[in-house]
KOLKE-129957 format. One record per residue (C-alpha): residue number from 1; x, y, z. Coordinates in Angstrom, 1 decimal. Example, Ala and Ser with C-alpha at 12.3 -4.5 7.8 and 13.67 -1.06 7.14 Angstrom:
<atoms>
1|12.3|-4.5|7.8
2|13.7|-1.1|7.1
</atoms>
This chain:
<atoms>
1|88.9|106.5|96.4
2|90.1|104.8|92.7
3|88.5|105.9|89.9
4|85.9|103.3|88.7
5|86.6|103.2|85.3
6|89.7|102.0|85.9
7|88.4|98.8|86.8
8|87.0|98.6|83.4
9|90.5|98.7|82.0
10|92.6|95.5|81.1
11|95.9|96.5|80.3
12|98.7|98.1|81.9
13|101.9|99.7|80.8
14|104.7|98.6|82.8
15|108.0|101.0|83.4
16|110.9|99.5|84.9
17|114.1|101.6|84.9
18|116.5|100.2|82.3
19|113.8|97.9|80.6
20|111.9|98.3|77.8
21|107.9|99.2|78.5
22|105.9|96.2|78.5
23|102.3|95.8|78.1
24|100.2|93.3|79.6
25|96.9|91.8|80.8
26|95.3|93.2|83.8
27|96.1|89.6|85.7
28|99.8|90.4|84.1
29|99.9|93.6|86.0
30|98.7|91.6|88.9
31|101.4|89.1|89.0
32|103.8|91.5|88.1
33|103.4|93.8|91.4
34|103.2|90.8|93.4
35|106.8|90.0|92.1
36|107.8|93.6|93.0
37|106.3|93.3|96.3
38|107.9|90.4|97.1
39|111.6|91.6|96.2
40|111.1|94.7|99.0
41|112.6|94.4|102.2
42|109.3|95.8|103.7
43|106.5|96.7|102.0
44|104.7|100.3|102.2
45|103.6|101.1|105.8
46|99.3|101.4|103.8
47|99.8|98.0|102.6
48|101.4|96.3|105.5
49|97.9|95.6|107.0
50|97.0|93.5|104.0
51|96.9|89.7|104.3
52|98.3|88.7|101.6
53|100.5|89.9|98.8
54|97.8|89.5|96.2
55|95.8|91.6|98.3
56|98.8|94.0|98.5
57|99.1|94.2|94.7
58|95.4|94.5|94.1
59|95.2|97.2|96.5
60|98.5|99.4|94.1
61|96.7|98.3|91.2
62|93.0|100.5|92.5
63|94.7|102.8|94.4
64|98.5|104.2|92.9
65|100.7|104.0|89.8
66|103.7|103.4|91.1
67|106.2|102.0|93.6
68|110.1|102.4|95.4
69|111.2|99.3|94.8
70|115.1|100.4|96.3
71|116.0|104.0|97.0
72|115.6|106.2|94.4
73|114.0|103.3|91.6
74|110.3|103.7|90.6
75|108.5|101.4|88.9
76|105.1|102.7|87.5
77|102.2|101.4|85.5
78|99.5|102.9|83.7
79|95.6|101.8|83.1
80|95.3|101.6|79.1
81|92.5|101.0|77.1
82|92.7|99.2|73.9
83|90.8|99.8|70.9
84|89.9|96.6|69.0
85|91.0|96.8|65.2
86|88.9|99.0|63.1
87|87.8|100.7|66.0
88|89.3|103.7|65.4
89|88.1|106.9|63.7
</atoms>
């Protein structure tokens, strides 16, 4: 089972071997591992059972932090919270 607070997070950093982190939205993230999904030639046997690839992505996103996209490449991401400015102590 995910972690709840998780779902109170809204931004993700993104590792892509060979790219530079990126750092996006929570909907970013969203589109992002649909992209990833998309590119495999068969998704994860878990995720298989999902209708859709949204579902699919939404599914990584609660549940894991990262993917085989080809042998041997990972791509991960990571729940970050944000502090607005002057937040900090």
């Amino acid at each position: 089972m995910s972690d709840p607070l998780i779902r109170e997070l809204d931004h993700y950093v993104v590792l892509e071997p060979g790219a530079p982190q990126q750092l996006l939205s929570a909907a970013d993230t969203l589109g992002w591992l649909e992209r990833q999904l998309r590119s495999l030639d068969a998704v994860p046997e878990d995720l298989s059972t999902l209708a859709s690839t949204a579902d699919q992505a939404q599914r990584l996103l609660e549940t894991a932090c990262e993917l085989e996209v080809q042998s041997g490449v990972t791509v991960q991401w990571f729940a970050i919270r944000l502090e607005p400015p002057g937040a900090a102590s």
